[in-house]
C-alpha positions as CSV (number, residue, x, y, z in Angstrom):
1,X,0.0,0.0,0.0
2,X,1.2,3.8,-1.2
3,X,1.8,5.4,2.1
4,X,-0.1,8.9,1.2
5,X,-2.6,10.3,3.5
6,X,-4.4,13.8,3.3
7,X,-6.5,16.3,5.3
8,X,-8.1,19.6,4.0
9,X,-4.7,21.3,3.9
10,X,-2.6,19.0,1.8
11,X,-0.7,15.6,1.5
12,X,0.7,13.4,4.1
13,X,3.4,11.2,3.3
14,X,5.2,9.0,5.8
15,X,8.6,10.4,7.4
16,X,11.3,10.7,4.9
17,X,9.6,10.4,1.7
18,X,8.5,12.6,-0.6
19,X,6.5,12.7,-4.5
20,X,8.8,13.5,-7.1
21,X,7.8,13.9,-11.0
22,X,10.3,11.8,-13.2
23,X,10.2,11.4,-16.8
24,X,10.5,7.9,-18.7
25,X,14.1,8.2,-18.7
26,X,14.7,7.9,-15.2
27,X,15.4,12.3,-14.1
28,X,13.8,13.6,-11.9
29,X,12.0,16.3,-13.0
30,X,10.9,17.9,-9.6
31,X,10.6,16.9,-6.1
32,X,9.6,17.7,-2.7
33,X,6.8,19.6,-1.1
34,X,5.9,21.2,-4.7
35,X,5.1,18.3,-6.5
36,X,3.1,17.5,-3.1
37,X,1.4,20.7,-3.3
38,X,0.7,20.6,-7.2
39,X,-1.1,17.0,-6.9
40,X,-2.8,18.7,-3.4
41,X,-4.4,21.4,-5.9
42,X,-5.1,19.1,-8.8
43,X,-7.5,16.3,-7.1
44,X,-9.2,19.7,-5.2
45,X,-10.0,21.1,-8.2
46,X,-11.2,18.1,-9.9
47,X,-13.4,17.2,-6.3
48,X,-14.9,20.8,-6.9
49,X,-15.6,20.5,-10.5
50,X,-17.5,17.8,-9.8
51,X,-19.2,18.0,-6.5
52,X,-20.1,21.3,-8.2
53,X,-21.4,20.4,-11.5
54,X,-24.4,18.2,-10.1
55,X,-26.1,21.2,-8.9
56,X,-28.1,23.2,-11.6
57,X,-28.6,27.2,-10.7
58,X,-32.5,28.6,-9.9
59,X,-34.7,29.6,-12.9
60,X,-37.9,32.1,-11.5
61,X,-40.0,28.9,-11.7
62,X,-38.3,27.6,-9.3
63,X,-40.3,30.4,-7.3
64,X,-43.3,30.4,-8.2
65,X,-45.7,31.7,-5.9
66,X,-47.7,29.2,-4.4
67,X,-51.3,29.3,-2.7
68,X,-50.2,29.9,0.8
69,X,-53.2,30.7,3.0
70,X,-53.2,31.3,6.5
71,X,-55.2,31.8,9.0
């Protein structure tokens, strides 16, 4: 198992290791709390995109006024 944990804030990665980006030849690429941070940012904006694009915004019918009486 991948030893990556998160919270609202960012990534949690077990004592001494860190993400690094590394290309198919082997470099790496970058490293460290930035790649951390740049994956962090990513998967929240994707969560949002989607948890947000299953609501639809009010049209006026959703207001229409409705026979309310009371006594």
């Amino acid at each position: 198992m991948i030893p990556i944990d998160a919270t609202n804030q960012g990534l949690i990665l077990q004592e001494g290791l860190q993400l690094a980006l590394i290309d198919v030849e082997g470099n790496v690429l970058e490293q460290g709390e930035l790649v951390s941070t740049a994956v962090f940012q990513a998967m929240t904006a994707q969560v949002i995109e989607q948890f947000c694009s299953r609501f639809t915004a009010f049209t006026k019918d959703d207001f229409k006024n409705h026979d309310t009486k009371t006594s």
